[in-house]
C-alpha positions as CSV (number, residue, x, y, z in Angstrom):
1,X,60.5,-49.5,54.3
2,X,61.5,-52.8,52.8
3,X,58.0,-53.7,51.5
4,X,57.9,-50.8,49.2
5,X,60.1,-49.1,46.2
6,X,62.3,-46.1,46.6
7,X,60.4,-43.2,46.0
8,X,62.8,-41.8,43.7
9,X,63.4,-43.7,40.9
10,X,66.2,-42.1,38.7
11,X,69.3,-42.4,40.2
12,X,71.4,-40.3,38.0
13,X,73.9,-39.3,40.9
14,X,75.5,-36.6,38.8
15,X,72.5,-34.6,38.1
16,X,71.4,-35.0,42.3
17,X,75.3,-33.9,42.6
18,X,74.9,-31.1,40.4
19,X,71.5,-30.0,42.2
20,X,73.0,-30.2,45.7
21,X,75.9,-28.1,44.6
22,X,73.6,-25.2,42.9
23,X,71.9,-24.9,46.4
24,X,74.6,-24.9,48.1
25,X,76.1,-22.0,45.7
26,X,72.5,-20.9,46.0
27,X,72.4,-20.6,49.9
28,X,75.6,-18.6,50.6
29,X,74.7,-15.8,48.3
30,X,73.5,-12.6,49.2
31,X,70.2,-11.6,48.6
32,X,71.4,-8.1,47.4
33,X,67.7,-7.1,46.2
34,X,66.3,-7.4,50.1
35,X,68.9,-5.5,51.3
36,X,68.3,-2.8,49.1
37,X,64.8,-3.0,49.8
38,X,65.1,-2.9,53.4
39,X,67.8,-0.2,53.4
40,X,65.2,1.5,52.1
41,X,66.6,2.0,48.7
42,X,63.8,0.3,47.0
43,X,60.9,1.7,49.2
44,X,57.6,2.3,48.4
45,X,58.2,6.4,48.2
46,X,60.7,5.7,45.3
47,X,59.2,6.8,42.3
48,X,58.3,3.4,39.8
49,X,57.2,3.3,36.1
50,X,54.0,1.0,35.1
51,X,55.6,-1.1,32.9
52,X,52.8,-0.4,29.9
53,X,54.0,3.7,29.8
54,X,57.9,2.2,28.8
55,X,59.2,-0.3,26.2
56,X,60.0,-3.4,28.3
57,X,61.3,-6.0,27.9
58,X,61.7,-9.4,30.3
59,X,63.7,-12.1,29.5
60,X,61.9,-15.4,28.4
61,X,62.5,-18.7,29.7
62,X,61.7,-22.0,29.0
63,X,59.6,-24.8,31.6
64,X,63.2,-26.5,32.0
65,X,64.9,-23.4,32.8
66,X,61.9,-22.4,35.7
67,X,62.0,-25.9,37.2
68,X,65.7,-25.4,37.9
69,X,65.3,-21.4,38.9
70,X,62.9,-22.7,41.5
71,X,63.8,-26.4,42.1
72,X,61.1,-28.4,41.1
73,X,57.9,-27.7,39.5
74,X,55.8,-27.2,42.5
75,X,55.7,-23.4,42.3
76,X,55.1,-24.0,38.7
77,X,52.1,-25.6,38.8
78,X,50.5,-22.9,41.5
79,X,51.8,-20.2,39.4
80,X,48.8,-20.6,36.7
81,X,45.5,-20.2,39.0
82,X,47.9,-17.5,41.3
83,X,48.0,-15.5,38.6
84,X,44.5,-15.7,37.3
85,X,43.7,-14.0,40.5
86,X,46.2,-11.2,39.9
87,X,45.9,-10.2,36.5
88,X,43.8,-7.1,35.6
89,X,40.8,-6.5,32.7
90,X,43.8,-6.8,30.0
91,X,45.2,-9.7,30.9
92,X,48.2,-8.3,32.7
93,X,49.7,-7.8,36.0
94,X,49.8,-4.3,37.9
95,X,53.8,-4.4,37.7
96,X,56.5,-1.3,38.1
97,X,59.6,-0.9,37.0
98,X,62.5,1.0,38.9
99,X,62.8,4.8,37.5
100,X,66.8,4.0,38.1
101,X,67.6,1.0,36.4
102,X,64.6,-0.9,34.1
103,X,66.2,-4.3,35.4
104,X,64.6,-4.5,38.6
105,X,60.6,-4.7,38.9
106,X,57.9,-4.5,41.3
107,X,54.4,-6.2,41.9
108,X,51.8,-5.8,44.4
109,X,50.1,-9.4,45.3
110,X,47.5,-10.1,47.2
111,X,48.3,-13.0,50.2
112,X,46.7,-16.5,49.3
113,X,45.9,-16.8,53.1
114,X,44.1,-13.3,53.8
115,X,42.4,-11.0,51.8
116,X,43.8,-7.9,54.0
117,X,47.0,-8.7,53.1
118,X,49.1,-7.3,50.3
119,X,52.6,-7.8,49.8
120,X,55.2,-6.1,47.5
121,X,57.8,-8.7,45.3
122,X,60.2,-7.5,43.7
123,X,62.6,-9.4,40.9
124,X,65.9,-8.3,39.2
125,X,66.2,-9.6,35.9
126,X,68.9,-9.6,32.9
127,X,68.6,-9.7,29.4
128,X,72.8,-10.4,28.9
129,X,73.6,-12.8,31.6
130,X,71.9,-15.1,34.0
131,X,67.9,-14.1,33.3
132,X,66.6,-13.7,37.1
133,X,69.8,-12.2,39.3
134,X,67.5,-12.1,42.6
135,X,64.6,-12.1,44.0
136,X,62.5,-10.5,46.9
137,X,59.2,-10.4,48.3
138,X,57.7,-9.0,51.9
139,X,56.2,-12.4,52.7
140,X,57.5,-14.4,55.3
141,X,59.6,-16.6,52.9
142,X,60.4,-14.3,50.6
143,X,63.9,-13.9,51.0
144,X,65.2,-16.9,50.4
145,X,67.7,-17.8,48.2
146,X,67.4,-21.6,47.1
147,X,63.7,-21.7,45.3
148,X,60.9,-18.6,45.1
149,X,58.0,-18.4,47.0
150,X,54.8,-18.4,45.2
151,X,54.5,-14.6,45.0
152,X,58.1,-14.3,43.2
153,X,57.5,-17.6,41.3
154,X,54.0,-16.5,39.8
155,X,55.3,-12.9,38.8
156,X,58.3,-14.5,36.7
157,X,56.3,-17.8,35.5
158,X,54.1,-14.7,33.4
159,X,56.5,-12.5,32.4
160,X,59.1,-15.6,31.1
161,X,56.9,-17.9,30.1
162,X,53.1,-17.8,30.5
163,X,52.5,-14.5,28.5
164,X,54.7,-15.8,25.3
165,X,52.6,-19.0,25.7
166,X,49.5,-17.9,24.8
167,X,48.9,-17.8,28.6
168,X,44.7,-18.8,28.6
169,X,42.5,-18.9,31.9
170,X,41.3,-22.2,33.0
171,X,37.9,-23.3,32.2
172,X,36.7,-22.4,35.3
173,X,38.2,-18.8,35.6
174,X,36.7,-18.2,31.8
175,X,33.0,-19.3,33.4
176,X,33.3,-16.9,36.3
177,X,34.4,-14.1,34.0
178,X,32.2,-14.8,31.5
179,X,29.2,-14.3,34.4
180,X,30.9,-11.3,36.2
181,X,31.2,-9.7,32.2
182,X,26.7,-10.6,31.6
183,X,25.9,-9.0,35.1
184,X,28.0,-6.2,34.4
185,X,26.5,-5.6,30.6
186,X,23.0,-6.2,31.8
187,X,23.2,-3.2,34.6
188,X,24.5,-1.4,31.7
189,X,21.2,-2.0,30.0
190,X,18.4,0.8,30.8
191,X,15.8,-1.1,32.9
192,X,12.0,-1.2,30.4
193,X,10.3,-2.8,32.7
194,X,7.8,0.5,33.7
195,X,7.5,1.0,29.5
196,X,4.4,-1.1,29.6
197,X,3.1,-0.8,32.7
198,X,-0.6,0.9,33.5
199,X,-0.7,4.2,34.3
């Protein structure tokens, strides 16, 4: 309204042109990794390698280079505490890679909105070209071209950025670890408490 500023406040028209033309470009293509996946070419029964029992490699990418992948920084910013509640005892995601081609890779997630819910993402990747080639994941906006969804975005936030980074949990997920790490040593510990008790 009149009584208030725009809300954008950069006008640099050629880099809103240049934006608007990228997801354009981005909308017309094909998402060839979900049709793969649900030709059934990608399925579940394929056989997949953990990535840890392979040399792999993923391509990195820089904060500048993610904000463009996904169009602004809002996946970015969930991507941290979304993947503190997916990474395993070692730090690291439960990922696969594709017995055919060690370019395209799997991850189960677990759905932010219920805890029955799992659903399978899975990215193609580049180490000679254009770093992510496509993306796909079984959530409900997961095949979308233009931007990730958080699923997609958290898997290749870790593997491009956060894990070159010296990714670290957030105060708060350290605290709650380093609780669930003491219960777990002291039910380790044989119980005394009957050594000095009368008999």
């Amino acid at each position: 309204n009149w009584l208030r500023g725009s809300i954008i406040k950069d006008h640099n028209t050629n880099h809103m042109d240049r934006l608007a033309k990228l997801m354009t470009d981005r909308l017309a293509k094909h998402n060839y990794l979900a049709t793969l996946v649900e030709q059934g070419k990608l399925s579940t029964k394929q056989r997949w390698k953990k990535i840890d029992e392979i040399d792999f490699d993923f391509p990195e990418m820089e904060l500048e280079d993610l904000r463009q992948l996904f169009f602004g920084s809002y996946q970015i910013k969930q991507s941290q505490t979304y993947a503190e509640e997916h990474l395993d005892v070692n730090g690291d995601f439960a990922i696969q890679v594709s017995k055919e081609t060690d370019e395209i890779i799997r991850c189960a997630i677990q759905s932010r909105h219920s805890n029955s819910t799992r659903y399978y993402a899975w990215i193609q990747f580049s180490l000679t070209g254009d770093p992510i080639t496509s993306w796909y994941c079984q959530c409900k906006s997961g095949a979308r071209t233009v931007g990730a969804c958080a699923h997609e975005a958290t898997i290749i936030w870790f593997l491009s950025y956060a894990r070159h980074h010296d990714f670290q949990y957030s105060n708060g997920r350290r605290r709650i670890q380093r609780s669930i790490e003491k219960i777990q040593s002291d039910e380790d510990e044989p119980d005394d408490s009957n050594e000095f008790s009368a008999t």
